[in-house]
N, CA and C atoms of all chains as a GROMACS GRO file, in nm:
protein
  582
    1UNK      N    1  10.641  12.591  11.018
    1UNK     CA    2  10.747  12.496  11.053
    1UNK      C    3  10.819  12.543  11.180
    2UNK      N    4  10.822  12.454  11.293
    2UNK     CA    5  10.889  12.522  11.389
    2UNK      C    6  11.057  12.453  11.348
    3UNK      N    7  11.087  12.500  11.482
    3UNK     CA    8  11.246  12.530  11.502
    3UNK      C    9  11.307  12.397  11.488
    4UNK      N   10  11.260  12.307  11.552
    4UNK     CA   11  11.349  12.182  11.595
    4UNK      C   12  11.301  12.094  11.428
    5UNK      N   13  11.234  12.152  11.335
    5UNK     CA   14  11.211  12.106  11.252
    5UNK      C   15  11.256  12.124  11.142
    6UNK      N   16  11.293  12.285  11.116
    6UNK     CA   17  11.379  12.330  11.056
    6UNK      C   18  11.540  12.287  11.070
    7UNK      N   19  11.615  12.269  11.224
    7UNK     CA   20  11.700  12.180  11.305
    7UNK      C   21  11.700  12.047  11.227
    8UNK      N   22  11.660  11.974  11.252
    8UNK     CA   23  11.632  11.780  11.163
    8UNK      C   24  11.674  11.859  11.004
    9UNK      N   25  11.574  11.926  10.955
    9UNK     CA   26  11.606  11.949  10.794
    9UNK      C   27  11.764  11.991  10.769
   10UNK      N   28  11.837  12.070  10.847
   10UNK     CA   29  11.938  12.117  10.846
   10UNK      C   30  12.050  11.970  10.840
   11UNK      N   31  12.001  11.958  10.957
   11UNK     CA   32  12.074  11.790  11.002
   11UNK      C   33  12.112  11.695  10.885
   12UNK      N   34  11.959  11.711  10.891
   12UNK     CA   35  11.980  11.628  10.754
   12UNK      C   36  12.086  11.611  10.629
   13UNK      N   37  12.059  11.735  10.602
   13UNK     CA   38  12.070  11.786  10.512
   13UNK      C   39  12.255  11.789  10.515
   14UNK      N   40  12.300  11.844  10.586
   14UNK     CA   41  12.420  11.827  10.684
   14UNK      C   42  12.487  11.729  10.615
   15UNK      N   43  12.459  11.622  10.716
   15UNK     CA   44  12.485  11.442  10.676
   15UNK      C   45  12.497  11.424  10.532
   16UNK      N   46  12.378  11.435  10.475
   16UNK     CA   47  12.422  11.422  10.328
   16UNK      C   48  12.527  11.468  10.258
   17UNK      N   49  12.523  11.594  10.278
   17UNK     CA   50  12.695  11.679  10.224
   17UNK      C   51  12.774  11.612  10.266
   18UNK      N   52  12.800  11.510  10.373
   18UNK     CA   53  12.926  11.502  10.432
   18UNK      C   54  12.938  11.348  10.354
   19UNK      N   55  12.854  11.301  10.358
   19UNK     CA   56  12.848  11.149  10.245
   19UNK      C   57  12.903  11.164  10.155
   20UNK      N   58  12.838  11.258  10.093
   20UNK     CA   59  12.878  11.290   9.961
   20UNK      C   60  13.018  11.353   9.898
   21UNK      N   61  13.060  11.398  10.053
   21UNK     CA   62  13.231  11.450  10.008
   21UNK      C   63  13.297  11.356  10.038
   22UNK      N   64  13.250  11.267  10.136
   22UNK     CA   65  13.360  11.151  10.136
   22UNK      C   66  13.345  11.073  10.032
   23UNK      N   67  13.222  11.026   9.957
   23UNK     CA   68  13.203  10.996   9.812
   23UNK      C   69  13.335  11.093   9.680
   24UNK      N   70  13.271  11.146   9.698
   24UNK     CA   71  13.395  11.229   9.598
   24UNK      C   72  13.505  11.250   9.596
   25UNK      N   73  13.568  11.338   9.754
   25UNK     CA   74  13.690  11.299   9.790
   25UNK      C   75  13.760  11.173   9.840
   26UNK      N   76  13.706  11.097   9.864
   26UNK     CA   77  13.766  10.960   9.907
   26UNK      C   78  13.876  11.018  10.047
   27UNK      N   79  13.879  11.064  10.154
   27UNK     CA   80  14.016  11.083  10.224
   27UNK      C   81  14.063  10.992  10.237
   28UNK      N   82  14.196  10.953  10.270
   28UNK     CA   83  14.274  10.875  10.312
   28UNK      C   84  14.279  10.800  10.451
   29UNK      N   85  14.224  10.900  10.532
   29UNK     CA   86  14.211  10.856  10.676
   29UNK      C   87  14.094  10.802  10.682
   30UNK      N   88  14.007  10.725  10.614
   30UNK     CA   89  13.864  10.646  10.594
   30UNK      C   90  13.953  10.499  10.537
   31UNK      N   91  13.883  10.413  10.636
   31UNK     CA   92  13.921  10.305  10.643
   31UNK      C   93  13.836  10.196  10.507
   32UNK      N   94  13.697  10.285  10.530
   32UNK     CA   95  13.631  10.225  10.416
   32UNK      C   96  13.506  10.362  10.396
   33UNK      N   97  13.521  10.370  10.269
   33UNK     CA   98  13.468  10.499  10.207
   33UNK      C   99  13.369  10.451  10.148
   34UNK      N  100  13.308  10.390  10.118
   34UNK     CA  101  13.184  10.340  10.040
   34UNK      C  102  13.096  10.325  10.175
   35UNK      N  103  13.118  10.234  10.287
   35UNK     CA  104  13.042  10.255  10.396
   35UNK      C  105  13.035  10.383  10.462
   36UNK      N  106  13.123  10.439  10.495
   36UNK     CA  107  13.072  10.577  10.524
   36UNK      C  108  13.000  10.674  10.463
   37UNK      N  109  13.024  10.661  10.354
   37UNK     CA  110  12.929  10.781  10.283
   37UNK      C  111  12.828  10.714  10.240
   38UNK      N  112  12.764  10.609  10.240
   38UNK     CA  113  12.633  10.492  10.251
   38UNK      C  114  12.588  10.551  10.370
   39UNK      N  115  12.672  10.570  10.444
   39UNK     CA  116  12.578  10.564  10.613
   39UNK      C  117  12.568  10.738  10.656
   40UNK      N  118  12.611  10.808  10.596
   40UNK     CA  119  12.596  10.952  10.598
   40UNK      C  120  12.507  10.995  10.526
   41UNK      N  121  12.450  10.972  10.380
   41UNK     CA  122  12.390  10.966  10.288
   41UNK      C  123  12.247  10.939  10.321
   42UNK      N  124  12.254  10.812  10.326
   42UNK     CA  125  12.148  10.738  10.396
   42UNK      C  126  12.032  10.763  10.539
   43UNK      N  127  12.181  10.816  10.612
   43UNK     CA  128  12.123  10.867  10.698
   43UNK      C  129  12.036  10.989  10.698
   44UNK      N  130  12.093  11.095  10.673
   44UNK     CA  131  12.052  11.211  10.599
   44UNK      C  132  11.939  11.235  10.515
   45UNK      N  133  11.934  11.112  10.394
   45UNK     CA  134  11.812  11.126  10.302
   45UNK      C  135  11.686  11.107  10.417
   46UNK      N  136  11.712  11.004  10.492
   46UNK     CA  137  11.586  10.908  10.553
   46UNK      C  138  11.569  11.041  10.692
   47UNK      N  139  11.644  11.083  10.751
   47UNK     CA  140  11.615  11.257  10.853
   47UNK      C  141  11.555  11.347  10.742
   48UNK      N  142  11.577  11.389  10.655
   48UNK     CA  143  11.506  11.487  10.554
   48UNK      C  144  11.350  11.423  10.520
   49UNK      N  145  11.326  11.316  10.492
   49UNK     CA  146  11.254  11.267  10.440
   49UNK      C  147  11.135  11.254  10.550
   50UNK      N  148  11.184  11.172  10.647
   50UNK     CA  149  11.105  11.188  10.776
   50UNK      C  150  11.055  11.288  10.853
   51UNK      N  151  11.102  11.393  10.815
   51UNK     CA  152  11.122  11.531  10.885
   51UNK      C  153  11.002  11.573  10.782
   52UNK      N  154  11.028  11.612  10.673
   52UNK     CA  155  10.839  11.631  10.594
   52UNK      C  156  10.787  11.529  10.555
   53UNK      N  157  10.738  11.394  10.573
   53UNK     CA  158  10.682  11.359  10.604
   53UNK      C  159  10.604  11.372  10.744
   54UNK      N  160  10.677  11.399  10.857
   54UNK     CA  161  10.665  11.494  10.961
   54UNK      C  162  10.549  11.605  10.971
   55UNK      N  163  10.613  11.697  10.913
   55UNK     CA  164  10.544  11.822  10.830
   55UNK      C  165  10.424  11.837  10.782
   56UNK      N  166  10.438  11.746  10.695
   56UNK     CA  167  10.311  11.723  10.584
   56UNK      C  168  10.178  11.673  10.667
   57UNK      N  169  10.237  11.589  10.740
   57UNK     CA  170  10.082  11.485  10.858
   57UNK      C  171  10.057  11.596  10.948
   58UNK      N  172  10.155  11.666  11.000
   58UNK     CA  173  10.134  11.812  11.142
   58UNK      C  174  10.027  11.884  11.023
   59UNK      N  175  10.056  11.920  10.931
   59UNK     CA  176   9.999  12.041  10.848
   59UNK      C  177   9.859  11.982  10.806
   60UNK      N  178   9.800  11.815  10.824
   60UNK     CA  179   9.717  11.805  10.748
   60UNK      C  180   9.667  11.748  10.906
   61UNK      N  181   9.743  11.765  11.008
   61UNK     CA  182   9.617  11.760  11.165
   61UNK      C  183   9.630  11.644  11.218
   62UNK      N  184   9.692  11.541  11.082
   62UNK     CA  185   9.702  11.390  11.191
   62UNK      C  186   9.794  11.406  11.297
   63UNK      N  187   9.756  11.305  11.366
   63UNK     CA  188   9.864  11.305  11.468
   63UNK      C  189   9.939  11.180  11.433
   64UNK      N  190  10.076  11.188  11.441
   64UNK     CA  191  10.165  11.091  11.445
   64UNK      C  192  10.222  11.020  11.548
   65UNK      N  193  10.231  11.095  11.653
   65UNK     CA  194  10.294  11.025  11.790
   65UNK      C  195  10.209  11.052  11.878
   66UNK      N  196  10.169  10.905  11.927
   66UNK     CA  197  10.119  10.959  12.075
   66UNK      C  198  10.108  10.852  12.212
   67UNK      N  199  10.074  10.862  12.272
   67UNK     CA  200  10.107  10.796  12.403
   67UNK      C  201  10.131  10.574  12.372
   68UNK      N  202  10.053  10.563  12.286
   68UNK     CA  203  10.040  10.420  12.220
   68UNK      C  204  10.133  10.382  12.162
   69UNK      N  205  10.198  10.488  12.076
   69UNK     CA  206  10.344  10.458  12.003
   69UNK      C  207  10.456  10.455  12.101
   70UNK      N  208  10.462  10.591  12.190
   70UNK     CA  209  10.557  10.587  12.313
   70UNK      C  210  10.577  10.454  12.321
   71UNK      N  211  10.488  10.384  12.409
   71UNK     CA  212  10.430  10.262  12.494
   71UNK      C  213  10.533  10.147  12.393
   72UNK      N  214  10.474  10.131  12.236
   72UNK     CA  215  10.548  10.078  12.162
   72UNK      C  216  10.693  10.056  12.175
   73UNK      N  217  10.722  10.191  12.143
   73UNK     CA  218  10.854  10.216  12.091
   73UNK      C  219  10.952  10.149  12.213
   74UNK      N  220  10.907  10.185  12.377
   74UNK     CA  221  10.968  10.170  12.488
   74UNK      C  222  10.948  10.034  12.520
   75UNK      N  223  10.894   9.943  12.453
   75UNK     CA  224  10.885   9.777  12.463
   75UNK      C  225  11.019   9.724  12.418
   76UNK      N  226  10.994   9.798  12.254
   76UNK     CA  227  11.105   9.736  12.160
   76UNK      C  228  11.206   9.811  12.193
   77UNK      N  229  11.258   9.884  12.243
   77UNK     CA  230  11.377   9.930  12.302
   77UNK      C  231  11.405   9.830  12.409
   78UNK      N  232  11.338   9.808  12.513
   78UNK     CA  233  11.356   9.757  12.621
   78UNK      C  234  11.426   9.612  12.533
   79UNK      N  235  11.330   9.502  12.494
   79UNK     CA  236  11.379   9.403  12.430
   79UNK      C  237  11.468   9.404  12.353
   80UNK      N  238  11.518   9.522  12.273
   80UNK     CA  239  11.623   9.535  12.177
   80UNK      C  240  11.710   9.546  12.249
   81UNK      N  241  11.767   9.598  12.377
   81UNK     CA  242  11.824   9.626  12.473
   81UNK      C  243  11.906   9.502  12.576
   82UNK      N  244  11.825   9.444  12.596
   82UNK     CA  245  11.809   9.333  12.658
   82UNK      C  246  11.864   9.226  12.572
   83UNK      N  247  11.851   9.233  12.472
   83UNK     CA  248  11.929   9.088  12.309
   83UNK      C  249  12.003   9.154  12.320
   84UNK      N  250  12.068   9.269  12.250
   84UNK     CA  251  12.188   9.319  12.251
   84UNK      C  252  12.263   9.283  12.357
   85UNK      N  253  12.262   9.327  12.500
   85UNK     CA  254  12.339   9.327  12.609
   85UNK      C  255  12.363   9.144  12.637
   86UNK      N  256  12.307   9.042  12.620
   86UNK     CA  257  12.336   8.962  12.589
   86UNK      C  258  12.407   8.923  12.466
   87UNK      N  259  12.400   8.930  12.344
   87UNK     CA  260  12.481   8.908  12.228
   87UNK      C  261  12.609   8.964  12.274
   88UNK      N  262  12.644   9.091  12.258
   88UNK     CA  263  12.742   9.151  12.314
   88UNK      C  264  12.865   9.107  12.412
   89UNK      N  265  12.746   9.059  12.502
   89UNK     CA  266  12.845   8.940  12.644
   89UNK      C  267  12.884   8.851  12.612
   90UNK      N  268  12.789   8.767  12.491
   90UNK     CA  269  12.873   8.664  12.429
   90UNK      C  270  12.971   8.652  12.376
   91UNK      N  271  12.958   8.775  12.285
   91UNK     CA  272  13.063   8.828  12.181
   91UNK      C  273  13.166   8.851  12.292
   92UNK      N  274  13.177   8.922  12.345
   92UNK     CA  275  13.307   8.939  12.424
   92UNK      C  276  13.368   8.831  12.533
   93UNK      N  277  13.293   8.733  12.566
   93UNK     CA  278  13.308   8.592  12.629
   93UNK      C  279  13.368   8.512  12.510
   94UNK      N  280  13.324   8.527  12.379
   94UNK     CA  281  13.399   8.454  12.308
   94UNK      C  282  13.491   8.488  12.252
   95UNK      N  283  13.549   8.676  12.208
   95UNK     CA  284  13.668   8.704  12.193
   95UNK      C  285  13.754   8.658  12.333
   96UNK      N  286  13.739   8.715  12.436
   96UNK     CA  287  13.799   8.698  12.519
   96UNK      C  288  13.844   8.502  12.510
   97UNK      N  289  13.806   8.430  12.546
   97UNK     CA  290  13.786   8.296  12.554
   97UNK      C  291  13.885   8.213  12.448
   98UNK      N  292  13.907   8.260  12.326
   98UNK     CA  293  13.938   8.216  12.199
   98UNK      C  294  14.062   8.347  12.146
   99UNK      N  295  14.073   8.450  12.204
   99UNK     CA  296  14.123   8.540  12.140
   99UNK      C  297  14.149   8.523  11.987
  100UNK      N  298  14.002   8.507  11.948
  100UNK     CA  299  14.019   8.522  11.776
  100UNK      C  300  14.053   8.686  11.744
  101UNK      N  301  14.157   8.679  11.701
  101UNK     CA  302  14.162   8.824  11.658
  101UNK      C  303  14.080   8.896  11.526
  102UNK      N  304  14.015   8.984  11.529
  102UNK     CA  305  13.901   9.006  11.419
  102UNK      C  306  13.904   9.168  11.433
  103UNK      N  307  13.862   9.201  11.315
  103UNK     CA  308  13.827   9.378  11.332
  103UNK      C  309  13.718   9.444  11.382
  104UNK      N  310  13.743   9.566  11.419
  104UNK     CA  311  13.589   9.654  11.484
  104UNK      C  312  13.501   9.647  11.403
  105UNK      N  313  13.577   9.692  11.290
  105UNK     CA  314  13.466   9.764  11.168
  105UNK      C  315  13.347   9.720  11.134
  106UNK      N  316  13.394   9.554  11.079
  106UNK     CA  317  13.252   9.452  11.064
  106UNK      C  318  13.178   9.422  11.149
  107UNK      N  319  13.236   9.413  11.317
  107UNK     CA  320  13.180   9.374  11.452
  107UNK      C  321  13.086   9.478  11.485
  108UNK      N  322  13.088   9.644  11.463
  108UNK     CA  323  13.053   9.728  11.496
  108UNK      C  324  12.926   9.751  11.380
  109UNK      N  325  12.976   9.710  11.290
  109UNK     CA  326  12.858   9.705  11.149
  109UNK      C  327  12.738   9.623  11.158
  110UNK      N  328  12.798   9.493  11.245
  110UNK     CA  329  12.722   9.364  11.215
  110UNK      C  330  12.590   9.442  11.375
  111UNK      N  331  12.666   9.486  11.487
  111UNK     CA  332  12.613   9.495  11.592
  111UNK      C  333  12.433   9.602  11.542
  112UNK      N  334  12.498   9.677  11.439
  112UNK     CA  335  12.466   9.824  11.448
  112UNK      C  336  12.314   9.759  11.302
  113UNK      N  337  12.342   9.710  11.280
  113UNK     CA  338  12.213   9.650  11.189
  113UNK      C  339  12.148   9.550  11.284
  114UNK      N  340  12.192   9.457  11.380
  114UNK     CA  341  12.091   9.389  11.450
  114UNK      C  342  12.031   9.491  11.547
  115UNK      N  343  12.124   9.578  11.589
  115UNK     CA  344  12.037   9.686  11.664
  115UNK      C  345  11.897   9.733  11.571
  116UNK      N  346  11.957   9.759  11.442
  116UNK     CA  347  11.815   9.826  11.391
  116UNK      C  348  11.714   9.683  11.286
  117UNK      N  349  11.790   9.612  11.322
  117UNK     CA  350  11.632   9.458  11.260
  117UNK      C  351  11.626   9.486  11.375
  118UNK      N  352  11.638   9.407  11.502
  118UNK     CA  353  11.621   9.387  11.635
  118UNK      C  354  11.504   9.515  11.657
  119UNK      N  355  11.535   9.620  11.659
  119UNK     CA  356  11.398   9.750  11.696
  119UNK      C  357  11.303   9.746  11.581
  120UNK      N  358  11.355   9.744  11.462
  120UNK     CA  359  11.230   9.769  11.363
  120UNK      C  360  11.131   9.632  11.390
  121UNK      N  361  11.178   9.513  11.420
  121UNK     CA  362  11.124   9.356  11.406
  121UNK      C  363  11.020   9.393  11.522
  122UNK      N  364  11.094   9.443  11.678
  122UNK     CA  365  10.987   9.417  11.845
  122UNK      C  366  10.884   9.528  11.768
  123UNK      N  367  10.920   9.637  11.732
  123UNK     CA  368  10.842   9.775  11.682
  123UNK      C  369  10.730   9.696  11.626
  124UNK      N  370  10.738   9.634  11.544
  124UNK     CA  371  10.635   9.602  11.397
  124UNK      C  372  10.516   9.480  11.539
  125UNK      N  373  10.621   9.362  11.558
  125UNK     CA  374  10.566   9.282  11.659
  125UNK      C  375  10.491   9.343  11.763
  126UNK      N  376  10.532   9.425  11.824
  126UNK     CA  377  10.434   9.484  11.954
  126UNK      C  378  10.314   9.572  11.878
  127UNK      N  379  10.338   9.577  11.761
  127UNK     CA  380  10.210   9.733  11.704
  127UNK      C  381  10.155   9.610  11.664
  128UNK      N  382  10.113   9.533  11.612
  128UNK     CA  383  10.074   9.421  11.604
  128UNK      C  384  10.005   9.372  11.676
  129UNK      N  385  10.060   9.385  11.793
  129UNK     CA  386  10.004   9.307  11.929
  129UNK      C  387   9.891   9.418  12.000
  130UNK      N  388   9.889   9.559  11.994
  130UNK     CA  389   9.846   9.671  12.065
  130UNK      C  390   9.719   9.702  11.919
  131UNK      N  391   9.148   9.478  13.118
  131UNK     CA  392   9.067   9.534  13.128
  131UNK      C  393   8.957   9.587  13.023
  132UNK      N  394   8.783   9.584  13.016
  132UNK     CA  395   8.711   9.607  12.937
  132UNK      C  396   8.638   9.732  12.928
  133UNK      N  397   8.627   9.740  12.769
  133UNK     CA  398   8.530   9.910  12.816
  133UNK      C  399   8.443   9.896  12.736
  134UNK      N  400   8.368   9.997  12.728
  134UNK     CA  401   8.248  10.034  12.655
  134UNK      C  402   8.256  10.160  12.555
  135UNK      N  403   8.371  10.186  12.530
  135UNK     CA  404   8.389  10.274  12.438
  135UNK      C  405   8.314  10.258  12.297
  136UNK      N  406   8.260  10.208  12.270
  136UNK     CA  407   8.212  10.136  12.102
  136UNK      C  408   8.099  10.245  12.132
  137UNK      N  409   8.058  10.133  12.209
  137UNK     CA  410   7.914  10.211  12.272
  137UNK      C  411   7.881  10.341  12.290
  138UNK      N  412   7.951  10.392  12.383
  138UNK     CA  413   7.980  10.519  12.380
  138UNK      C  414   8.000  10.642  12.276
  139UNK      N  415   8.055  10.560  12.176
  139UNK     CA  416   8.120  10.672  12.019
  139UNK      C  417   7.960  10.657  11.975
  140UNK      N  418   7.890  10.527  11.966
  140UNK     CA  419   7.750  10.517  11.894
  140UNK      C  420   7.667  10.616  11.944
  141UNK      N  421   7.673  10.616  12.061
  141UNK     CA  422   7.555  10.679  12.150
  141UNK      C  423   7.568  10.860  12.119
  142UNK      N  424   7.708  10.939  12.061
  142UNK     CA  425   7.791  11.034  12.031
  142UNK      C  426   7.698  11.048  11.887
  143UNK      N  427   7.736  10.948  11.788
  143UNK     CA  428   7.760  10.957  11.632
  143UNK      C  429   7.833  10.958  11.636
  144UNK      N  430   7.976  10.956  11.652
  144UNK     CA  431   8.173  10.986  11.608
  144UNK      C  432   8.192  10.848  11.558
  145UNK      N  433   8.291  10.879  11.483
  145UNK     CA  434   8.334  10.799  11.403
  145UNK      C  435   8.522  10.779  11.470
  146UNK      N  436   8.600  10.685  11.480
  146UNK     CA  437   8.722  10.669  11.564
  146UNK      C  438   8.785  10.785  11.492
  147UNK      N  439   8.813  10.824  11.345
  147UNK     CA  440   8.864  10.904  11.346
  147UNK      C  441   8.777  11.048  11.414
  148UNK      N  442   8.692  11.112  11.417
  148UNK     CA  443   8.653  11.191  11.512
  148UNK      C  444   8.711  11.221  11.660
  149UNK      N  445   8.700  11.082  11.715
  149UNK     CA  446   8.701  11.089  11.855
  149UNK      C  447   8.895  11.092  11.853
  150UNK      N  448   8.897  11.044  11.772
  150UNK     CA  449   9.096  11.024  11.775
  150UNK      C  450   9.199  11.182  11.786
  151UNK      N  451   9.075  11.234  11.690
  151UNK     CA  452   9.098  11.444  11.652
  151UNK      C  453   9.061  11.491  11.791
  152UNK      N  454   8.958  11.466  11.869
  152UNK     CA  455   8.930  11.556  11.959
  152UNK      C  456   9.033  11.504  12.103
  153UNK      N  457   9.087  11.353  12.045
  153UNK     CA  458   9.190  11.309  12.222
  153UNK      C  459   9.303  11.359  12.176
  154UNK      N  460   9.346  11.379  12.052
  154UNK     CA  461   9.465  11.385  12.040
  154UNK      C  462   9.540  11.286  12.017
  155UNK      N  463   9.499  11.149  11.975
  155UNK     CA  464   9.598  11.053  11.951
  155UNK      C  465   9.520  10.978  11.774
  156UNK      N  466   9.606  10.872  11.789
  156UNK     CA  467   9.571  10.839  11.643
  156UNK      C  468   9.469  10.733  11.638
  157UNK      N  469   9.409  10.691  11.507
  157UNK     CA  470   9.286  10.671  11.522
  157UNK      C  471   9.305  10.524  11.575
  158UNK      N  472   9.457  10.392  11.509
  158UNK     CA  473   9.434  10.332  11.572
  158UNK      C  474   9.516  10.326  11.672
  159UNK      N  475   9.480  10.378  11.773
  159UNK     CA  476   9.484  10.397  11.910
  159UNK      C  477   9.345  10.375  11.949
  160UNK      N  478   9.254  10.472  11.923
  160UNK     CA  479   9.132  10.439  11.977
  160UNK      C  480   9.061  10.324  11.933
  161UNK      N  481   9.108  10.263  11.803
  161UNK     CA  482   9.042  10.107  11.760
  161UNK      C  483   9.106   9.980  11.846
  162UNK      N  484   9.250  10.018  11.894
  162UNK     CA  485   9.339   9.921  11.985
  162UNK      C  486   9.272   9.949  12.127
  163UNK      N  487   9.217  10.072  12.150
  163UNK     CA  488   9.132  10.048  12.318
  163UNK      C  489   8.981   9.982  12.336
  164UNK      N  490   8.937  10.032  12.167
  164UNK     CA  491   8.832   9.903  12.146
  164UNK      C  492   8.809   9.796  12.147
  165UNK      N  493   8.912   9.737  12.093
  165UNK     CA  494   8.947   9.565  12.104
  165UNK      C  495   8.988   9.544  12.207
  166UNK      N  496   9.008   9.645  12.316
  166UNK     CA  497   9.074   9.578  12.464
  166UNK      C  498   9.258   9.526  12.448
  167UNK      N  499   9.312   9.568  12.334
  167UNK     CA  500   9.441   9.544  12.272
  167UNK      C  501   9.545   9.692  12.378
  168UNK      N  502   9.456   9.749  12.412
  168UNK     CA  503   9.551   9.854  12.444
  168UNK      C  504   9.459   9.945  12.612
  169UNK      N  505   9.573   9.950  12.685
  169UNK     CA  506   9.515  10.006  12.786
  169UNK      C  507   9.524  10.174  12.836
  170UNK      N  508   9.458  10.271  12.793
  170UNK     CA  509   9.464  10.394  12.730
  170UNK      C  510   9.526  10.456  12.927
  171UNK      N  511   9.624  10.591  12.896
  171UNK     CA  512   9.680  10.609  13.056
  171UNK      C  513   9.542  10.718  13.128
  172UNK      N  514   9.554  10.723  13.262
  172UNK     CA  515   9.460  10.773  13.311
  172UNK      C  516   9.480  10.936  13.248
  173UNK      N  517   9.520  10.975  13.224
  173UNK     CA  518   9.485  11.111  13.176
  173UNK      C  519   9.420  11.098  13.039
  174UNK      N  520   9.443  10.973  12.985
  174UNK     CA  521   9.378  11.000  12.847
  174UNK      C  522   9.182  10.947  12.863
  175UNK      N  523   9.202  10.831  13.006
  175UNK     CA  524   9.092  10.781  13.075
  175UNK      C  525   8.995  10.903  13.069
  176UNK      N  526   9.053  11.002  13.179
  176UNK     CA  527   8.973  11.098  13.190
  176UNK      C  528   8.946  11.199  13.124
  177UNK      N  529   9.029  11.252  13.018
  177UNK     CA  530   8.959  11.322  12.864
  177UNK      C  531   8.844  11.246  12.794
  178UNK      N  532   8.879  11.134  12.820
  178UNK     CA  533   8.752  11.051  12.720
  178UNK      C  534   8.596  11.068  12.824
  179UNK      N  535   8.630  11.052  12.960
  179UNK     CA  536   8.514  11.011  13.053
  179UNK      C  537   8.484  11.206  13.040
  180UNK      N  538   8.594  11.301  13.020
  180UNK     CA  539   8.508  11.442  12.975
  180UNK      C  540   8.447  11.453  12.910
  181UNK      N  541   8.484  11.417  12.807
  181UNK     CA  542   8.455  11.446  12.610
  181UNK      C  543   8.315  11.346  12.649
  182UNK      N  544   8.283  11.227  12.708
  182UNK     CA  545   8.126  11.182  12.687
  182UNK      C  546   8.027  11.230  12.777
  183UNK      N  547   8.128  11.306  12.900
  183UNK     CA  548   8.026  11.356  13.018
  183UNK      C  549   7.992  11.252  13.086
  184UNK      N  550   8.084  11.137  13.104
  184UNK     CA  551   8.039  11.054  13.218
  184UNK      C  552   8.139  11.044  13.276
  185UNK      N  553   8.157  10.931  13.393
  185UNK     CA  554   8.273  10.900  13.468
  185UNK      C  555   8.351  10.838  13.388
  186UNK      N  556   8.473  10.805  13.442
  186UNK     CA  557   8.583  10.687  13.378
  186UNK      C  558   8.532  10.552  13.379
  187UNK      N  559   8.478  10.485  13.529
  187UNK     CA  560   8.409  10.435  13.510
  187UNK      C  561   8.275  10.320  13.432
  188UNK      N  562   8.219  10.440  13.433
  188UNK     CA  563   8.122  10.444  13.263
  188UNK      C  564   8.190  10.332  13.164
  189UNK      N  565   8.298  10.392  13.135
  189UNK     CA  566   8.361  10.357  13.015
  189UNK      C  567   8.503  10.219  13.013
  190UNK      N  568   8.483  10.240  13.153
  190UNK     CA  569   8.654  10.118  13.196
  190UNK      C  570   8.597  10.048  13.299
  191UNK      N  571   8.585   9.940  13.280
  191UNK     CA  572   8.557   9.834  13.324
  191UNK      C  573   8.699   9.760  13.384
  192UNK      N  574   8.726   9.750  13.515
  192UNK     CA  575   8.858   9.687  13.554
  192UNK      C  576   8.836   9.526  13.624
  193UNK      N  577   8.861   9.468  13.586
  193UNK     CA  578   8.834   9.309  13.591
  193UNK      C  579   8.997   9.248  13.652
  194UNK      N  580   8.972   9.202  13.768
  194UNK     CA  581   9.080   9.098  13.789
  194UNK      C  582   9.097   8.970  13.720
   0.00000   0.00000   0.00000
């Protein structure tokens, strides 16, 4: 196991503890505690998990990444990139425009899951296509 | 752009996973440069035109 791998497991691993104390302790200065420690948790399991799964394919010779996936990945970024920075302009053309007053929290929630449909959707679509 | 890679693995015996172990990438990678779905970069061009002992050429066919 090299370094930067042992690093991710740590990470991981990390994140989870920290889910999990805001799970338990609840602080006060958490605006919403069920989403945070969902998204620490979560995060964490799915870095641990990926990380030997990782492991396991290096140790058995496959290769997992390579110049084709790059190629992939840098499509659906690009396009994920590109929707976002438009949505975004809207979004702020129409706060601005309307001054509906509304919170970060959900705006930043709502953004932060089309970011990841938006990449997992071009991801799946372009491997598809290649 | 078209190649002759099929051909090439036959003319070998390899099987895509074979040839996928010795480039270093995954197998479908080398089934996506088969179908002409994927256009492999010149360094990977020229490991493959090593690994059969011919030119790039040989194997890449560039068509306007």
């Amino acid at each position: 196991m090299q370094v930067k791998e042992t690093g991710m497991l740590i990470v991981g691993f990390i994140l989870f503890l920290i889910g999990l104390g805001f799970h338990v302790f609840e602080p006060d200065w958490i605006i919403n505690p069920s989403g945070a420690d969902g998204a620490f948790i979560g995060a964490g399991v799915v870095l641990f998990l990926a990380t030997l799964r990782g492991i396991r394919l290096k140790n058995k010779g496959t290769v997992v990444e390579d110049e084709r996936i790059f190629h992939i990945a840098e499509k659906a970024s690009h396009k994920t990139l590109s929707i976002l920075i438009i949505l975004e302009g809207t979004l702020m053309v129409f706060l601005g425009v309307t001054a509906f007053d509304i919170q970060a929290y959900p705006i930043v929630s709502l953004l932060f899951a089309l970011t990841t449909l938006s990449y997992v959707g071009f991801y799946h679509w372009y491997k598809r296509q290649m | 752009m078209k190649n002759t890679l099929k051909v090439w693995r036959a003319k070998k015996d390899i099987t895509q996973e074979h040839l996928a172990r010795e480039m270093e990438v995954t197998r479908q990678t080398i089934n996506a440069i088969e179908r002409g779905k994927y256009d492999p970069s010149i360094k990977l061009a020229f490991r493959m035109a090593k690994f059969f002992e011919c030119s790039i050429e040989d194997i890449f066919l560039y068509e306007e």
